[in-house]
C-alpha positions as CSV (number, residue, x, y, z in Angstrom):
1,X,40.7,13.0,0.0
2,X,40.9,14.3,3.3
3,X,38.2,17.0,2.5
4,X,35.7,14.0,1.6
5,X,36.4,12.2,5.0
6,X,35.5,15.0,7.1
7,X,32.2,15.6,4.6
8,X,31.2,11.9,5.6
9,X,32.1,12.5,9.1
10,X,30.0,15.3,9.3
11,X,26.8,13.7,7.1
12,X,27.3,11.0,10.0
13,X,27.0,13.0,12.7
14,X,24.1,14.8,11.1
15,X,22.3,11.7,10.7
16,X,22.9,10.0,13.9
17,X,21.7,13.2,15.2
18,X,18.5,13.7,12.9
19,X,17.8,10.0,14.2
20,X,18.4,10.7,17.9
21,X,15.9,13.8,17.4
22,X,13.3,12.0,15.5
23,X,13.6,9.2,18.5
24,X,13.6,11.5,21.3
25,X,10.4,13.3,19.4
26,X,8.5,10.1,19.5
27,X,9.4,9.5,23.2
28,X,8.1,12.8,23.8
29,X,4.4,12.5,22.2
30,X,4.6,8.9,24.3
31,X,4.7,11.2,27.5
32,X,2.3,14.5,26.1
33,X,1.0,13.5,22.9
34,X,1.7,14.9,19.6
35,X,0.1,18.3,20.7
36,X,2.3,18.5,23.7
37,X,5.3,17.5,22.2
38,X,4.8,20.2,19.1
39,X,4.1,23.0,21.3
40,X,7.4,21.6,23.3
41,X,9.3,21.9,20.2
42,X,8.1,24.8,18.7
43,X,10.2,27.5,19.7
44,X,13.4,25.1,18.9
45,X,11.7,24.7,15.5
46,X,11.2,28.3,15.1
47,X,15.1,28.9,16.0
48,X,15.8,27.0,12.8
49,X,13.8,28.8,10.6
50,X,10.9,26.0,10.6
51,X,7.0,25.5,11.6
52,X,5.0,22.9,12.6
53,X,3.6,22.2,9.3
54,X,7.0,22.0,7.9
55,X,8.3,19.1,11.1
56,X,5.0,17.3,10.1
57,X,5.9,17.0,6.3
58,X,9.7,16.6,6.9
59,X,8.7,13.5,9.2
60,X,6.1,12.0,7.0
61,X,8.4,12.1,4.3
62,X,11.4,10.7,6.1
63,X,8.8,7.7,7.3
64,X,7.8,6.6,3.2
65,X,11.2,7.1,2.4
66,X,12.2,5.0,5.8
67,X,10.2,2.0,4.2
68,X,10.7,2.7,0.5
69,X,14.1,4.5,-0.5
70,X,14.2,6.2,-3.6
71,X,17.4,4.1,-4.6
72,X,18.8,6.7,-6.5
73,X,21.6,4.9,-7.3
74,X,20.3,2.6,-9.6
75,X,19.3,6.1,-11.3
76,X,23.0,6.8,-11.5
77,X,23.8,3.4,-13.1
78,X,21.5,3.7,-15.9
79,X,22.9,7.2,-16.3
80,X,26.3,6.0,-16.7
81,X,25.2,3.0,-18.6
82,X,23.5,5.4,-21.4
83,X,26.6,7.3,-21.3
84,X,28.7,4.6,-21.6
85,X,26.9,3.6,-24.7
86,X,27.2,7.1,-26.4
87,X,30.6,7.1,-25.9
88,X,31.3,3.6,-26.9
89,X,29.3,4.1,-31.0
């Protein structure tokens, strides 16, 4: 139990940092543009492993998903409903 409240704590801290970053970003081209604030963050990028391309992706995808979540969950519950029904005949 304990393990699974530190996991959340840490997934919260990674999000309110992803979101902090993805703010800061967009104060950033405010100031330089979105040339500017790419070549600003490139080398940071680059010490994780990550490109330009792959910042531009990751934020286009976190702004459709932003609007339109996935809502997996209703996934699981169908999941759990077919398996319910297996196990119930």
């Amino acid at each position: 139990m304990l393990d699974k409240i530190k996991k959340d704590i840490n997934d919260l801290k990674g999000t309110a940092s992803e979101l902090r970053d993805n703010s800061d970003y967009d104060k950033l081209v405010n100031k330089i543009g979105e040339t500017g604030a790419q070549r600003a963050i490139q080398n940071k990028l680059q010490d994780r492993g990550l490109t330009i391309e792959k910042w531009i992706t990751y934020r286009e995808v976190k702004a459709a998903l932003h609007k339109n979540p996935l809502q997996v969950r209703e996934e699981i519950k169908e999941i759990d409903n077919l398996a319910s029904g297996v196990l119930d005949n």
